[in-house]
C-alpha positions in Angstrom: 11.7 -7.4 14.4 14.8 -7.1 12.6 15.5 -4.0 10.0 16.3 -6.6 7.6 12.7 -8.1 7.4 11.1 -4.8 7.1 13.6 -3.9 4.3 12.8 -7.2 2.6 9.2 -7.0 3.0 9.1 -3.0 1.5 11.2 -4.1 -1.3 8.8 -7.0 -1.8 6.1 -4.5 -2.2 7.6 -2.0 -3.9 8.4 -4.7 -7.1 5.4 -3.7 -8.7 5.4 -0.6 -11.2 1.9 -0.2 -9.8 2.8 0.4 -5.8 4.9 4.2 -6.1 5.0 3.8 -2.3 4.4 1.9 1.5 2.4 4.6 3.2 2.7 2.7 6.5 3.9 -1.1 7.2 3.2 -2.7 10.6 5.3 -6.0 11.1 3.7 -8.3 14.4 5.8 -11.3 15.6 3.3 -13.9 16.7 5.7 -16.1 17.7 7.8 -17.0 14.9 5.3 -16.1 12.5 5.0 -12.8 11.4 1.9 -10.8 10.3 2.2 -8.0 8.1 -0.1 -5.3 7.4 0.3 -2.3 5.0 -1.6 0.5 3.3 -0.4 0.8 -0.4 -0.4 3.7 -2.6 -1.8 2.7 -5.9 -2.9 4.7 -9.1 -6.0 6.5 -8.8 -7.3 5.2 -12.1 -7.2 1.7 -12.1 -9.8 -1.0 -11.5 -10.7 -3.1 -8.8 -10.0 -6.2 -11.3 -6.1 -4.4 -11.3 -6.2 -3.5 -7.5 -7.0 -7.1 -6.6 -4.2 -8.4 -9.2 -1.5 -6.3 -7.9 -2.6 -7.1 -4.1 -2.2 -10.4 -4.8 1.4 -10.4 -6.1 2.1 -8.5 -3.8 1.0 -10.5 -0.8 2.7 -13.5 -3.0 6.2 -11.5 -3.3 6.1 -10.6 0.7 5.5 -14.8 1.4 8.1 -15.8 -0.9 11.0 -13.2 0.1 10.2 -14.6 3.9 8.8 -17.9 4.4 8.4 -16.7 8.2 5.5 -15.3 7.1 2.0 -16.2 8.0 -0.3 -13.6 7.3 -0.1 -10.6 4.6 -2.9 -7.8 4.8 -2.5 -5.4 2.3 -4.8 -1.8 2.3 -4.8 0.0 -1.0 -5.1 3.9 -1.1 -4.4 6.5 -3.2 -2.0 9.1 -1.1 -2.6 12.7 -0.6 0.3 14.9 0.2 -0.4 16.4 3.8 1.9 19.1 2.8 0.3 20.0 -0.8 -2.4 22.4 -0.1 -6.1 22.3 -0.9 -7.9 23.1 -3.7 -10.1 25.8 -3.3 -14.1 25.0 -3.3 -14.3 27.2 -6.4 -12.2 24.8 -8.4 -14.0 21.9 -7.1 -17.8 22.9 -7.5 -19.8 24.3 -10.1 -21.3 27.7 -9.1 -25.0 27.8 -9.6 -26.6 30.9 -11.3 -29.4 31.8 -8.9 
């Protein structure tokens, strides 16, 4: 797999306003025909109606920057700094009064 396809294919993905990042891109030569899969960071409030729009494009950019590919499977997530740290319960459930 050549740096130059991955590049391509991130760029491909990263066209859309929508997609801030690629949390993780897997690129599988099947013999001259590449599969890719990736997990997509998208907004956290947007529809499925949008999610399944912007997937699409997306898979449709990936195909036409390289016709070598046969197969796009595209994950969407909404990412989560590992580094940012957690919310305390507190601030995350209502306290009862008993």
């Amino acid at each position: 797999m050549a740096a130059t396809q991955i590049d391509t294919i991130t760029q491909a993905l990263l066209e859309s306003a929508n997609i801030t990042r690629v949390i993780e891109l897997d690129v599988v030569d099947r013999a001259g025909a590449l599969l890719v899969c990736a997990r997509l960071d998208l907004p956290a409030d947007i529809g499925m109606r949008e999610v399944s729009a912007i997937l699409f494009q997306a898979r449709r950019r990936v195909e036409t920057a390289l016709p070598e590919v046969a197969s796009v499977y595209l994950e969407p997530e909404v990412w989560v700094d590992p580094a940012a740290a957690a919310p305390t319960t507190s601030s995350v459930v209502m306290l009862g009064l008993d």
